[in-house]
Backbone atoms as SQL, in Angstrom:
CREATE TABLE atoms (id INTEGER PRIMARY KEY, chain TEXT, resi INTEGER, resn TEXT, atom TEXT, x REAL, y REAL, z REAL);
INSERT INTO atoms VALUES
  (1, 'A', 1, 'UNK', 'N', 0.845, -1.179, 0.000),
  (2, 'A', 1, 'UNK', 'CA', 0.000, 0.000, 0.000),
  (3, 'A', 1, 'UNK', 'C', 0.893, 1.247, 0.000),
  (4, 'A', 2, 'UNK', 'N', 1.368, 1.542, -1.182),
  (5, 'A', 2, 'UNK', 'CA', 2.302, 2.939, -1.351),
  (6, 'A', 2, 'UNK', 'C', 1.224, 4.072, -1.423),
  (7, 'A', 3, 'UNK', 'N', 2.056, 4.796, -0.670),
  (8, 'A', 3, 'UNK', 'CA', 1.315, 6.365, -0.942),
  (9, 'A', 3, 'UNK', 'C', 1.843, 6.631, -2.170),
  (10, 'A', 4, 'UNK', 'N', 0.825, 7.829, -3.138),
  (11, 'A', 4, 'UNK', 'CA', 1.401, 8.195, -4.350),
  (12, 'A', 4, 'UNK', 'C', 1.294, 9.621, -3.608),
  (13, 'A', 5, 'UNK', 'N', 2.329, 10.528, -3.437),
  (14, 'A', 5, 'UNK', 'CA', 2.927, 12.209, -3.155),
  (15, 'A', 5, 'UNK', 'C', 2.598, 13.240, -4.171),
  (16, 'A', 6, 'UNK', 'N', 2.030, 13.715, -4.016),
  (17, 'A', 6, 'UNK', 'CA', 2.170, 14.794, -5.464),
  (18, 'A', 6, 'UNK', 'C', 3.477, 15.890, -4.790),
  (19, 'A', 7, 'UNK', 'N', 3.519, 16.489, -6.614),
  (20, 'A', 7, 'UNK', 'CA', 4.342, 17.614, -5.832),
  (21, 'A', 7, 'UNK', 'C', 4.731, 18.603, -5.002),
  (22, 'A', 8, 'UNK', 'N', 3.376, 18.804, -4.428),
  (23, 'A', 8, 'UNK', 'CA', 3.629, 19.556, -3.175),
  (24, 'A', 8, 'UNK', 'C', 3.952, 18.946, -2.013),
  (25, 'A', 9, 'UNK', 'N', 3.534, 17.881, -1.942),
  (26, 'A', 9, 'UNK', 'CA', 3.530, 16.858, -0.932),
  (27, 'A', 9, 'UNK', 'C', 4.895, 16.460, -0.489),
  (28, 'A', 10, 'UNK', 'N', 5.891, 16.112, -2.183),
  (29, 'A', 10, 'UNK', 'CA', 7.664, 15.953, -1.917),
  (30, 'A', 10, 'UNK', 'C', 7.826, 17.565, -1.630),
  (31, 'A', 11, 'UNK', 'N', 7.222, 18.384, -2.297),
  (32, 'A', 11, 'UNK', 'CA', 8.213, 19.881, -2.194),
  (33, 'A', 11, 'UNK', 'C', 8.010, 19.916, -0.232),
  (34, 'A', 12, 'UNK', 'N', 7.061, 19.888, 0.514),
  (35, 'A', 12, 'UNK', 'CA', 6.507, 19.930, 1.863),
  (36, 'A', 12, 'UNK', 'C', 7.698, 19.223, 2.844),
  (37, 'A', 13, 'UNK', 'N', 7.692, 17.872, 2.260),
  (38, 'A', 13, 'UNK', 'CA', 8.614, 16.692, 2.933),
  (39, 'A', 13, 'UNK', 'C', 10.030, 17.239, 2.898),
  (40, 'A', 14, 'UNK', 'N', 10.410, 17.642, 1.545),
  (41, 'A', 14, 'UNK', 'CA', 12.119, 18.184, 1.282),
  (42, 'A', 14, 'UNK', 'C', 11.812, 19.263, 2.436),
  (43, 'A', 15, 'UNK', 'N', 11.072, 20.607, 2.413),
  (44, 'A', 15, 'UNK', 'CA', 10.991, 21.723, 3.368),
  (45, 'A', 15, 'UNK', 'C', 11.057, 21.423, 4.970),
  (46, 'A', 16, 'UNK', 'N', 10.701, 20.195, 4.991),
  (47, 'A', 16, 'UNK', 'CA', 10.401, 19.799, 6.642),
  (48, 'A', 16, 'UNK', 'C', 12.136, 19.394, 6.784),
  (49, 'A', 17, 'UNK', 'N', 12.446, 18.419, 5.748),
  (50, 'A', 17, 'UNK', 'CA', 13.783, 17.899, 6.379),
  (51, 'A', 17, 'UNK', 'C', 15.251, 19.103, 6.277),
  (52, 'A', 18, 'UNK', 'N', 14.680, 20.104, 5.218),
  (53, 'A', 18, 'UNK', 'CA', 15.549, 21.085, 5.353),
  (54, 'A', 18, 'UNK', 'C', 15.902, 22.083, 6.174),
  (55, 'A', 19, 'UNK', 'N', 14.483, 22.016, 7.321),
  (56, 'A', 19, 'UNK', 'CA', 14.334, 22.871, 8.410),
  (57, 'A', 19, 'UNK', 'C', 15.021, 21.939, 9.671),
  (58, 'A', 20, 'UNK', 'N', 14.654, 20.389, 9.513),
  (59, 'A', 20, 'UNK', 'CA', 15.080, 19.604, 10.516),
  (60, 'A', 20, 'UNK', 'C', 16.841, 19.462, 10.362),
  (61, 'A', 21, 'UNK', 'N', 17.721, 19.590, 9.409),
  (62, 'A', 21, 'UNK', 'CA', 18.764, 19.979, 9.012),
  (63, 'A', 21, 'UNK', 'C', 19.798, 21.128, 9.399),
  (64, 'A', 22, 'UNK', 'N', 18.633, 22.318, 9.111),
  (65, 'A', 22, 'UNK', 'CA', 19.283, 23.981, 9.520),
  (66, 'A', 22, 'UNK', 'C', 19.160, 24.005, 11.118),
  (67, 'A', 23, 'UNK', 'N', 18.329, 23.397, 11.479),
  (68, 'A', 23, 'UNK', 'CA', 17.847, 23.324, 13.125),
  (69, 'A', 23, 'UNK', 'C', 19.144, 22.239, 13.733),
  (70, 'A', 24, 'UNK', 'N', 19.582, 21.214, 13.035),
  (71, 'A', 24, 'UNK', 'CA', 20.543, 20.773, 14.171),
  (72, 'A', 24, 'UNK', 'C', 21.954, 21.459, 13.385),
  (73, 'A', 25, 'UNK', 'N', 21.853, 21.933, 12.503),
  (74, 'A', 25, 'UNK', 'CA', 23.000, 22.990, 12.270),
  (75, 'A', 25, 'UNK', 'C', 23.768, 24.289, 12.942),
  (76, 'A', 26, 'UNK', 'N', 21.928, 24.645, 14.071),
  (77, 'A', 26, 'UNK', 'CA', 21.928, 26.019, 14.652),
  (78, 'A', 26, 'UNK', 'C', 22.543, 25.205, 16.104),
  (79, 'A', 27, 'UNK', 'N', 21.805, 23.948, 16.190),
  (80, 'A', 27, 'UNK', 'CA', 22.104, 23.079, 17.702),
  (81, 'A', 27, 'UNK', 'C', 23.826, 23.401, 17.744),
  (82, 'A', 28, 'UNK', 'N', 24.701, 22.939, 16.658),
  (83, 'A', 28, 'UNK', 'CA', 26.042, 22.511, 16.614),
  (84, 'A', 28, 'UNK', 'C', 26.517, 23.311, 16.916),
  (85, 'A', 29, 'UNK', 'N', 26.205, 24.765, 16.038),
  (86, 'A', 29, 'UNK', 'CA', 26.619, 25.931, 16.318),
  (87, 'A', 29, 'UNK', 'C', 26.759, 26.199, 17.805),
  (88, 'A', 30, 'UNK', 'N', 25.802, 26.487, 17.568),
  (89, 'A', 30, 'UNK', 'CA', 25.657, 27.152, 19.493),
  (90, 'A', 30, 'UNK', 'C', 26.766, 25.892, 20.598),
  (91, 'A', 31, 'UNK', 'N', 26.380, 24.567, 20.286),
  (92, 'A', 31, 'UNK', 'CA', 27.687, 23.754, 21.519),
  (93, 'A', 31, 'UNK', 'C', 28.611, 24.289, 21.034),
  (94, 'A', 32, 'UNK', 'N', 29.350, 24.730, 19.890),
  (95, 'A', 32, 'UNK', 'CA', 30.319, 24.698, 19.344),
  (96, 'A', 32, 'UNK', 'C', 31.283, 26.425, 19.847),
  (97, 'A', 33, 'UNK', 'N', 30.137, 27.118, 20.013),
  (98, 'A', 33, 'UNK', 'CA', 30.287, 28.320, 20.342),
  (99, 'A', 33, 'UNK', 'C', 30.283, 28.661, 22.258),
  (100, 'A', 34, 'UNK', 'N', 29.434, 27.948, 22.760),
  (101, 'A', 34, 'UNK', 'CA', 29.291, 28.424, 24.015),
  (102, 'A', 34, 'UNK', 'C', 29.910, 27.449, 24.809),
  (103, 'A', 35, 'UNK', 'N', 30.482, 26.191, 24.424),
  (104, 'A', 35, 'UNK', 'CA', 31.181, 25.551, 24.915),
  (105, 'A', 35, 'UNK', 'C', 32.452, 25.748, 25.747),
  (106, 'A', 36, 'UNK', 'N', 33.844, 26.733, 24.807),
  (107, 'A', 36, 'UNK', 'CA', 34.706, 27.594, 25.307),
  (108, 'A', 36, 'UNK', 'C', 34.594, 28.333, 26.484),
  (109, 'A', 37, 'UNK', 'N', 33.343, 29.037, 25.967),
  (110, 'A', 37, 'UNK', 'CA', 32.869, 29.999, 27.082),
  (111, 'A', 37, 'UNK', 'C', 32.785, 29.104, 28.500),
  (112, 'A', 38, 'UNK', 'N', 32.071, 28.467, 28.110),
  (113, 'A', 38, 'UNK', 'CA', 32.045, 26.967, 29.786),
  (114, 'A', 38, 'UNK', 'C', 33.014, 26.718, 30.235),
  (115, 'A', 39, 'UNK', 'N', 34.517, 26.419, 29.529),
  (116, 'A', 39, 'UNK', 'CA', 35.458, 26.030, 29.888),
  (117, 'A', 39, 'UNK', 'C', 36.472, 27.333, 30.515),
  (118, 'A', 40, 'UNK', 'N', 36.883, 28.216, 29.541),
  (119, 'A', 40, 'UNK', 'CA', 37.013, 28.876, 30.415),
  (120, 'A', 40, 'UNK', 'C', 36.495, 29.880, 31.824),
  (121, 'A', 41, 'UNK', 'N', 34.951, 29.726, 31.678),
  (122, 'A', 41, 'UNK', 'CA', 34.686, 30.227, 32.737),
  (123, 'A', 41, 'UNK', 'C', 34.819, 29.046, 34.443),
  (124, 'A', 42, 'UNK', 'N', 34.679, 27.859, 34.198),
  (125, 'A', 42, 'UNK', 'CA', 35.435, 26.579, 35.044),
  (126, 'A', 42, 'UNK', 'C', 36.814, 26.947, 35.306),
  (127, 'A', 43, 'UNK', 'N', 37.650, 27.399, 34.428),
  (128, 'A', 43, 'UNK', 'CA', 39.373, 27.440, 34.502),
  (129, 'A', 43, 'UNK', 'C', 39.193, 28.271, 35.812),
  (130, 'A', 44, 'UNK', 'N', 38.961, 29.418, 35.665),
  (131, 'A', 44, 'UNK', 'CA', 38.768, 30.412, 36.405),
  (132, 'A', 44, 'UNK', 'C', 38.381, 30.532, 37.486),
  (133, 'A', 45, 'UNK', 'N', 37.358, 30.208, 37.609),
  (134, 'A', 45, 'UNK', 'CA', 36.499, 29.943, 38.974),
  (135, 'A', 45, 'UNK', 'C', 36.781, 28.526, 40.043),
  (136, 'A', 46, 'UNK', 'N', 36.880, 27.530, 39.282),
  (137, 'A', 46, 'UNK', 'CA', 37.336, 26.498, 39.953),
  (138, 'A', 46, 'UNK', 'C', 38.127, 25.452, 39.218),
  (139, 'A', 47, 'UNK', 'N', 39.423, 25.859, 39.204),
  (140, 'A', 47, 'UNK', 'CA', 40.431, 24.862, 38.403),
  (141, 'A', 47, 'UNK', 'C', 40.466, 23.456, 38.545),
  (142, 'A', 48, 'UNK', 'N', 39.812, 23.269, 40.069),
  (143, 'A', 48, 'UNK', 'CA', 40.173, 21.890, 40.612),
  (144, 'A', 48, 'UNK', 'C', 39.512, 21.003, 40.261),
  (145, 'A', 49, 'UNK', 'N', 38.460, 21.240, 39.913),
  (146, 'A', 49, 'UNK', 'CA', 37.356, 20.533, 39.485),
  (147, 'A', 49, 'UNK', 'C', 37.157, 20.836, 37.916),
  (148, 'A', 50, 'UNK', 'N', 36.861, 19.974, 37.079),
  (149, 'A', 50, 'UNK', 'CA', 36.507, 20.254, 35.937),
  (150, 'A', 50, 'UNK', 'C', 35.051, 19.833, 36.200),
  (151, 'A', 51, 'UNK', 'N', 34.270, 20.642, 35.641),
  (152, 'A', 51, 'UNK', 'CA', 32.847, 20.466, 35.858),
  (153, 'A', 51, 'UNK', 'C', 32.416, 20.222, 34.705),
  (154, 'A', 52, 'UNK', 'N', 33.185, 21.428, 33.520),
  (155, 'A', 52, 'UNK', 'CA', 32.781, 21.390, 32.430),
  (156, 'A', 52, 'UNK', 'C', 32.921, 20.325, 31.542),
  (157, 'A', 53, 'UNK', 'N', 33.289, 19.258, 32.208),
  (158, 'A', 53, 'UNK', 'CA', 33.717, 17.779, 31.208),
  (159, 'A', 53, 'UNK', 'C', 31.464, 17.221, 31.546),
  (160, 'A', 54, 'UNK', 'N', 31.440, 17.483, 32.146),
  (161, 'A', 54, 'UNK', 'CA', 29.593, 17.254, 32.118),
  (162, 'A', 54, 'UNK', 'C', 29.370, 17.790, 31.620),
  (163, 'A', 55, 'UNK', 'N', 29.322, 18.880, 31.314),
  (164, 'A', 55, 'UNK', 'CA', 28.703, 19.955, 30.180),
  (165, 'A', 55, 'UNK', 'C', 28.720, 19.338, 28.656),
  (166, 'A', 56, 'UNK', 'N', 29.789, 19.312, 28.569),
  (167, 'A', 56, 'UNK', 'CA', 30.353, 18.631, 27.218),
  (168, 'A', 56, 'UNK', 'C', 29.586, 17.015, 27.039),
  (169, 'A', 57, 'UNK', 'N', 29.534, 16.461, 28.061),
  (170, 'A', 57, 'UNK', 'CA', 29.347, 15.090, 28.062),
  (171, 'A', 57, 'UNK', 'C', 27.781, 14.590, 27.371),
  (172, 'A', 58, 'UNK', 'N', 27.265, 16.039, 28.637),
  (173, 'A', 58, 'UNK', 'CA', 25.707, 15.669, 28.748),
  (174, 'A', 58, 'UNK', 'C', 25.379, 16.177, 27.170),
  (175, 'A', 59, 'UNK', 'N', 25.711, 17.666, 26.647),
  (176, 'A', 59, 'UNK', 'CA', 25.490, 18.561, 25.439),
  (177, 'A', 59, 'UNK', 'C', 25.828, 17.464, 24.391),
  (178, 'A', 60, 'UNK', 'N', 27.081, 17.221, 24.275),
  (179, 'A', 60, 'UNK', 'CA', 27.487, 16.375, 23.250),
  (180, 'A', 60, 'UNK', 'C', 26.842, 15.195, 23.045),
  (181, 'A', 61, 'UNK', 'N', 25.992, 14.401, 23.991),
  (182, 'A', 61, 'UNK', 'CA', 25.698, 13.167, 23.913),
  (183, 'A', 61, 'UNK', 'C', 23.768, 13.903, 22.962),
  (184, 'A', 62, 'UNK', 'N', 23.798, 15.178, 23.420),
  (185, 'A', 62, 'UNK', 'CA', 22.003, 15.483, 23.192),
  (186, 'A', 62, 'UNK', 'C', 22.370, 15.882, 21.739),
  (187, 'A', 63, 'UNK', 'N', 23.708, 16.322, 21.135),
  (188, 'A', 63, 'UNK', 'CA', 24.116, 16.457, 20.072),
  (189, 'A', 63, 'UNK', 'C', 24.492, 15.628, 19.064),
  (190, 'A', 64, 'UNK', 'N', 24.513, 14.334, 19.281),
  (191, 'A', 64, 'UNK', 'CA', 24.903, 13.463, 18.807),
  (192, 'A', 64, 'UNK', 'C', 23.218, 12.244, 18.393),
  (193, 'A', 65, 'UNK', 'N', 22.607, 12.069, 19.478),
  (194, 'A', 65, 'UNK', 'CA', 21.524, 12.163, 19.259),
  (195, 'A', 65, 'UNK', 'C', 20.146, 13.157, 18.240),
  (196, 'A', 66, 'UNK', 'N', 20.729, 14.225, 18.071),
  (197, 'A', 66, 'UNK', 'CA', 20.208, 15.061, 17.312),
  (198, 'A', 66, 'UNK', 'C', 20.135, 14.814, 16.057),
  (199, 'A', 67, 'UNK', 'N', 21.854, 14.605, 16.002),
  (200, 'A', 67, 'UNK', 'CA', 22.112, 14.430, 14.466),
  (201, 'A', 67, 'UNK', 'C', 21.804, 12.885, 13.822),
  (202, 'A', 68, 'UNK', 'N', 21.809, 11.764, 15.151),
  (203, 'A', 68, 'UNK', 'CA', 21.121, 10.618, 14.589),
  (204, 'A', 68, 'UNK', 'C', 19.680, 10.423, 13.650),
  (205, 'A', 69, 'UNK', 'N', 19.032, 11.136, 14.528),
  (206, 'A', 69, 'UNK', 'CA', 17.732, 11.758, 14.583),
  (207, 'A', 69, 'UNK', 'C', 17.238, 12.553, 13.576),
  (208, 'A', 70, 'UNK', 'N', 18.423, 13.489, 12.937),
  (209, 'A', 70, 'UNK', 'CA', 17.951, 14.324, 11.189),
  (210, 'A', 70, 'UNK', 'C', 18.462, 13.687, 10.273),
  (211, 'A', 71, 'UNK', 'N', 19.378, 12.726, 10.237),
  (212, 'A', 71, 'UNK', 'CA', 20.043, 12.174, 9.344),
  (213, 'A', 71, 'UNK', 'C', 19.203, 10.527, 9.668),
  (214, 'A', 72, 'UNK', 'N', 18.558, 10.453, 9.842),
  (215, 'A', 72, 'UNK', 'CA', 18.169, 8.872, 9.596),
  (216, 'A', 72, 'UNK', 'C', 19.029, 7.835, 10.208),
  (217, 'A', 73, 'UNK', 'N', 19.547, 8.158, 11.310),
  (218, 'A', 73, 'UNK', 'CA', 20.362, 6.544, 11.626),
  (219, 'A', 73, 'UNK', 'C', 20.293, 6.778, 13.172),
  (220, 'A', 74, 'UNK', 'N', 20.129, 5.311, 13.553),
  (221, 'A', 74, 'UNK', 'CA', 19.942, 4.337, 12.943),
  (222, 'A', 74, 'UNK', 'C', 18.313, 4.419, 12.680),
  (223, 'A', 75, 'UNK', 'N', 18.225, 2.692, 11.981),
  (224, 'A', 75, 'UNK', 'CA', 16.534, 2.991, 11.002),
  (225, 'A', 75, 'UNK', 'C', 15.834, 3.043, 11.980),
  (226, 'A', 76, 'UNK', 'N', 15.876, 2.928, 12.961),
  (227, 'A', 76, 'UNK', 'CA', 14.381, 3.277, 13.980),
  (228, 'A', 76, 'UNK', 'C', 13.981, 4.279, 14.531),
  (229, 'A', 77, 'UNK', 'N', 15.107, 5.672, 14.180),
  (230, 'A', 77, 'UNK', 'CA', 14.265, 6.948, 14.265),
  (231, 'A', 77, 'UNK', 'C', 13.788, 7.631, 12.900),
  (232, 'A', 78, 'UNK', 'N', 13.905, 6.805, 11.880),
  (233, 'A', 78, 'UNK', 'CA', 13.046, 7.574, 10.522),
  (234, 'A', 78, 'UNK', 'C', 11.737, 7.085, 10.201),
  (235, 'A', 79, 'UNK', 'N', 11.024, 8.005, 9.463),
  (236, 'A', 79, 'UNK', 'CA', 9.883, 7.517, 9.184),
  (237, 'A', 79, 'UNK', 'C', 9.289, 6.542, 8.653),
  (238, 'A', 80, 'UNK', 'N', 10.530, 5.886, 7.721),
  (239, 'A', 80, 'UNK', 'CA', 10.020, 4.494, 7.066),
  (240, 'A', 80, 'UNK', 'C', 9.884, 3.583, 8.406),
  (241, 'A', 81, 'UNK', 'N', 10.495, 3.618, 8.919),
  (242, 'A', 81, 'UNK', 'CA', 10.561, 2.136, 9.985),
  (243, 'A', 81, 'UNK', 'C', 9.407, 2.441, 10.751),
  (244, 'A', 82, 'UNK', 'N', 8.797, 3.922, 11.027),
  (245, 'A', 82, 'UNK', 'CA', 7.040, 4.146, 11.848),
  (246, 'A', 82, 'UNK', 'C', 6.116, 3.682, 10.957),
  (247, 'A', 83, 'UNK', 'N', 6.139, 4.299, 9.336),
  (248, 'A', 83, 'UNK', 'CA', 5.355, 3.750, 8.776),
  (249, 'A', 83, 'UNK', 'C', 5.181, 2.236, 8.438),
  (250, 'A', 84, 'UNK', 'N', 6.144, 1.581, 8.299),
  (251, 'A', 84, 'UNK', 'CA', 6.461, -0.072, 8.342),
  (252, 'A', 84, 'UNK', 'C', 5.568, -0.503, 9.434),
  (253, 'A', 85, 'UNK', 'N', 6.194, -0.115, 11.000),
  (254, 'A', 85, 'UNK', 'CA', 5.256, -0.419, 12.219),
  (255, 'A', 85, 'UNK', 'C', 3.942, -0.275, 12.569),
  (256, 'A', 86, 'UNK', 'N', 3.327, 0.862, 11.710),
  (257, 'A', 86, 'UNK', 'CA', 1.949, 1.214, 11.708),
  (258, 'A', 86, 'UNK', 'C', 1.304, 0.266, 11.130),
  (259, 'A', 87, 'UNK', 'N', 1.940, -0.009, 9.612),
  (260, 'A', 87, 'UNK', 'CA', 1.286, -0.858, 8.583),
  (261, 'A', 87, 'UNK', 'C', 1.712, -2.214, 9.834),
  (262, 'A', 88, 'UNK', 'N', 2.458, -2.541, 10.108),
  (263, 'A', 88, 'UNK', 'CA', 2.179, -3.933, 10.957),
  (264, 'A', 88, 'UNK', 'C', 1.450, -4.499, 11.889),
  (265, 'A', 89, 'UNK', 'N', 1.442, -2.891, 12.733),
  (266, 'A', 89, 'UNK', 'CA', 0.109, -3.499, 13.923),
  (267, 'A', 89, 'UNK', 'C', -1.111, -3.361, 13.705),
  (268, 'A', 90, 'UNK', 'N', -1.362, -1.734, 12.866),
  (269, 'A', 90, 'UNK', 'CA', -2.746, -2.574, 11.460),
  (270, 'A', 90, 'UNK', 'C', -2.857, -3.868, 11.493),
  (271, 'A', 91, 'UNK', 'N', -2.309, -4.301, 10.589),
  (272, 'A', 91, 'UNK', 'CA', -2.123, -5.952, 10.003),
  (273, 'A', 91, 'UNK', 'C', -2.648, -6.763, 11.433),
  (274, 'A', 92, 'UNK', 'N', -1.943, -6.995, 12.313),
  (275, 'A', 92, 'UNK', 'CA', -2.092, -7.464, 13.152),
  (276, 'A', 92, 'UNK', 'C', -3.436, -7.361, 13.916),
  (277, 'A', 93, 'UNK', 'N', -3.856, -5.954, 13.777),
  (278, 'A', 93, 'UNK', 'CA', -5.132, -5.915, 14.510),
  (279, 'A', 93, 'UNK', 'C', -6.470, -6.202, 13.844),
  (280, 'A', 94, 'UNK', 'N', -5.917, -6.162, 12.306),
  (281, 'A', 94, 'UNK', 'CA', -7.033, -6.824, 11.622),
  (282, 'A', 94, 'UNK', 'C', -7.048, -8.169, 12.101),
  (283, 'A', 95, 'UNK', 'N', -6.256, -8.953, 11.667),
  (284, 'A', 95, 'UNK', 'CA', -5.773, -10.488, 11.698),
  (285, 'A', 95, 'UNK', 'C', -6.849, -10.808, 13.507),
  (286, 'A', 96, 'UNK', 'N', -6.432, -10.175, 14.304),
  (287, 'A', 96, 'UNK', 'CA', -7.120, -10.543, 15.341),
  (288, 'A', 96, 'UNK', 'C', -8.390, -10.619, 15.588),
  (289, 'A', 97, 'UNK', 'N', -8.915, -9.169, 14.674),
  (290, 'A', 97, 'UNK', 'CA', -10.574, -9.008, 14.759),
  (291, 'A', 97, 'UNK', 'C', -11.289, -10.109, 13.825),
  (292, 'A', 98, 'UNK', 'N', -10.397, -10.314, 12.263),
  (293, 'A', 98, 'UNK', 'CA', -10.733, -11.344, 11.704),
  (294, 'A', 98, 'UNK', 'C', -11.091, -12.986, 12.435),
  (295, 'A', 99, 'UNK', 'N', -10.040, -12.754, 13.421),
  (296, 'A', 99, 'UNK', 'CA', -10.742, -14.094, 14.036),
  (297, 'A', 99, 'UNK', 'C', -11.509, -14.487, 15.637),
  (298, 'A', 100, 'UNK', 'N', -11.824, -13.452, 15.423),
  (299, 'A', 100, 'UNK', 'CA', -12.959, -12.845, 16.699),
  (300, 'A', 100, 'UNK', 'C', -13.839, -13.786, 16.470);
């Protein structure tokens, strides 16, 4: 059961993933930028402790996740593998009522 898209429908889909794209572009940016700032403000204030290795840890790990997440990997955060699952438990819930 394929969907048939018209062209607005791909032009819509390309626009969504190009926004989901520029958006973890702005994410990178910003760790990439305010990160320093973290570190040296730690140097400063409390050398003894690096605190800012959590910062990095926790940011980087929500960053890394991000980019799993716009780029399709792995297959179980893209949409084919929801739509696959939908169409399955459909299936399934027919199959059950069928033998009600």
């Amino acid at each position: 059961m394929e969907k048939d898209f018209t062209e607005a429908d791909r032009y819509y889909n390309a626009q969504k993933k190009v926004k989901e794209i520029r958006e973890f572009y702005d994410h990178l940016t910003v760790f990439v930028l305010v990160n320093p700032i973290v570190i040296v403000v730690n140097l400063m204030t409390s050398p003894g402790y690096l605190w800012f290795l959590w910062c990095l840890m926790g940011w980087g790990m929500a960053i890394i996740l991000h980019g799993l997440k716009v780029f399709s990997f792995p297959p179980f955060f893209n949409k084919k593998w929801e739509e696959k699952k939908i169409r399955e438990i459909m299936e399934k819930e027919q199959n059950r009522k069928t033998w009600e």
